[in-house]
Every structure is written in structure tokens, then in C-alpha cells.
C-alpha positions in Angstrom: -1.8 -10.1 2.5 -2.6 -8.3 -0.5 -0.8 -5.0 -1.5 -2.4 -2.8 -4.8 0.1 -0.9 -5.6 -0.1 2.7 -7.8 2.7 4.3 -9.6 2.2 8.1 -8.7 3.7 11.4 -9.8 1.8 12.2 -6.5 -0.2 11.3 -3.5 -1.8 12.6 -0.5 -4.1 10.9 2.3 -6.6 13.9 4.3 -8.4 13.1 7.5 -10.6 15.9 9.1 -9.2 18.3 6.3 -5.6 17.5 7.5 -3.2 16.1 4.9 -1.6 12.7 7.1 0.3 11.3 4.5 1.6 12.6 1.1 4.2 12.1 -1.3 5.9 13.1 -4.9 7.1 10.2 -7.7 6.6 6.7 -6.4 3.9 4.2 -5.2 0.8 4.8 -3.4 0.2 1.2 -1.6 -3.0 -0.1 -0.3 -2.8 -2.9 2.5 -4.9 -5.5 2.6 -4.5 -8.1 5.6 -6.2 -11.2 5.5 -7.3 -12.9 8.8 -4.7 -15.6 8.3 -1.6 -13.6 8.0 1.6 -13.7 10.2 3.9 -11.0 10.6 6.4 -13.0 8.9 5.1 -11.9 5.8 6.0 -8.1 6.4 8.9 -8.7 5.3 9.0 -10.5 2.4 6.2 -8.1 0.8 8.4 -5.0 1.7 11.3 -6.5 0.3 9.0 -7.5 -3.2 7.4 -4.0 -2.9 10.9 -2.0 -2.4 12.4 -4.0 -5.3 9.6 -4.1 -7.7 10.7 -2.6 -11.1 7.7 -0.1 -12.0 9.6 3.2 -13.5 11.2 3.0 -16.6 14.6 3.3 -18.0 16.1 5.7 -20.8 14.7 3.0 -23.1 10.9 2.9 -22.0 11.2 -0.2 -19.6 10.2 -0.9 -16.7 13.4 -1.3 -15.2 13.8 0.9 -12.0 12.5 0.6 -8.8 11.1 3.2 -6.3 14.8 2.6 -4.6 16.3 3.5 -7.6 14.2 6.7 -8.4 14.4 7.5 -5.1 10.7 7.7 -4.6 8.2 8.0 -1.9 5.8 5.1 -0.7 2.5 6.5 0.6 0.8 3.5 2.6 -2.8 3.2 3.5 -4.7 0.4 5.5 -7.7 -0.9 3.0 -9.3 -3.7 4.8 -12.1 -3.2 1.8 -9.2 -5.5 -0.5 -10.9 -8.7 1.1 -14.5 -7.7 0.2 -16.2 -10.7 -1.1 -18.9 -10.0 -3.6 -19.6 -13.1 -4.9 -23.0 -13.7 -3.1 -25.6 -11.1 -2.5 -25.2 -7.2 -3.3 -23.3 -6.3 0.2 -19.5 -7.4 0.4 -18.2 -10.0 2.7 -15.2 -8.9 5.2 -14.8 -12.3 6.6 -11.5 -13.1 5.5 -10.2 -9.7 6.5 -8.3 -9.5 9.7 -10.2 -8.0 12.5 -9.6 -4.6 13.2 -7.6 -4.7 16.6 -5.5 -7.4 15.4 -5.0 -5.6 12.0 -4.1 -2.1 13.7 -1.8 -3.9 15.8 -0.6 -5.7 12.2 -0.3 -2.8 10.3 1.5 -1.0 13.1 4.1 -3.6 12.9 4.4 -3.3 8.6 5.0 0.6 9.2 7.5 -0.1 11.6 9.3 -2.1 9.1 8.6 0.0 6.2 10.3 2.4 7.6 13.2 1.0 8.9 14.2 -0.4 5.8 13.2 2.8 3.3 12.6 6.2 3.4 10.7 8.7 2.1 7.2 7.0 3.3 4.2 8.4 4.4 1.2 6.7 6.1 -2.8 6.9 6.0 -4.3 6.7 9.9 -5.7 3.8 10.4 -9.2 3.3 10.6 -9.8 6.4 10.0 -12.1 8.0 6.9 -9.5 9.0 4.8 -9.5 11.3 1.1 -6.8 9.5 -0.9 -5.6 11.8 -3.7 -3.5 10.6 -6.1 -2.3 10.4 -10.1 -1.6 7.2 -11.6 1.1 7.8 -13.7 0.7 5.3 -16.6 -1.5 4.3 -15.5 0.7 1.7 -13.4 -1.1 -0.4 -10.7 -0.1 -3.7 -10.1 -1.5 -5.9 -7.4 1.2 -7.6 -5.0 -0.8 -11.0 -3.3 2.0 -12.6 -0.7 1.5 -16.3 0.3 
């Protein structure tokens, strides 16, 4: 599982000229799920990702984390995260999870999400989705959970 995640001052997702998903201060997360993974890694990336110290302090460090700032989490399902490129011109999605298991999977991390932290927001899966955003930073770290 593989999580990129953006430290916003906002964020929005639109599908069909609808706003799904949108938020103020906090992270903008894209979800990557790799063929392999088990729901028993929901939770230990939620926990990382809730805990993750990405705002700073009164002293310019990163020593706050969206919990502590009391900031949103907008979350989007990017299957693209597992593109390989390293043969030909047109990515690989092999090693992404297929997309009835994964809607299935990322049903289950929302469900999660958002019984352990709120404000969150979500992207529709599968959907073709406008992400709107500003880094604020920039701060984007990627989050890869074994």
C-alpha cells in the first residue's frame, strides 16, 4: 500500500461538476493498493498517517500532526501509484490491486478512516475525478506500508 501524502491549506475532489470531497488545512492523501495487500494494513497506515508530524511548531518544525491542528484528510483512490514504467512508453498496472477487490479495499480504509478521525472527505472511486489542491510548503511525503 502506498499512500502520497500532500500538506494542504486546501483541497477539493469534482466529479461531473460536483465537488465529492473537499477540505481546509491538512493532508490530501492518494491511495495506492497493491495486489498483495491485506486489510490488516489499514490500520497501521491510518495510525502512521494520523500521527505523522507534517505542520510545524512556533519554532518552524515539523512537529504537529493533522490531529493536533485539527485538520482535514481528503482521500482519493489512485491505482495509477503502481504504474510501472520501466519498460516500454505505456505504464504497467500489474501490481495494482484489481478494481473490484480494490473498491471493496478502499471501502473498508474509509470505513476506518473515519471511525478513528474526523474531518475527512473522500474522492468516488473509480470515478474521473478533478483534484484541486495547494501544497502548502510544498509538503508531500510518500507513506509505503509493508
Amino acid at each position: 500500500m502506498k499512500l502520497i501524502i500532500q500538506r494542504v491549506s486546501e483541497a477539493s475532489v469534482t466529479v461531473d461538476n460536483s465537488i465529492v470531497g473537499e477540505i481546509k488545512q491538512g493532508y490530501m492523501v492518494l491511495l495506492g493498493i497493491h495486489k498483495d495487500d491485506t486489510l490488516d494494513k489499514c490500520d497501521k497506515a491510518i495510525r502512521k498517517l494520523l500521527n505523522l508530524r507534517l505542520f510545524s511548531d512556533e519554532e518552524g518544525k515539523m512537529n504537529f500532526s493533522v490531529q493536533d491542528v485539527q485538520g482535514g484528510i481528503l482521500l482519493v483512490s489512485q491505482f495509477t501509484l503502481y504504474g510501472d514504467c520501466r519498460k516500454g512508453n505505456r505504464p504497467s498496472f500489474i501490481e495494482a490491486m484489481p478494481p473490484q477487490e480494490a473498491e471493496a479495499f478502499y471501502n473498508e480504509f474509509v470505513a476506518r478512516l473515519k471511525a478513528s478521525y474526523s474531518p475527512v472527505a473522500f474522492g468516488k472511486f473509480g470515478a474521473d475525478m478533478q483534484v484541486a489542491l495547494i501544497n502548502s510548503g510544498p509538503v508531500t511525503i510518500e507513506l509505503t506500508v509493508a
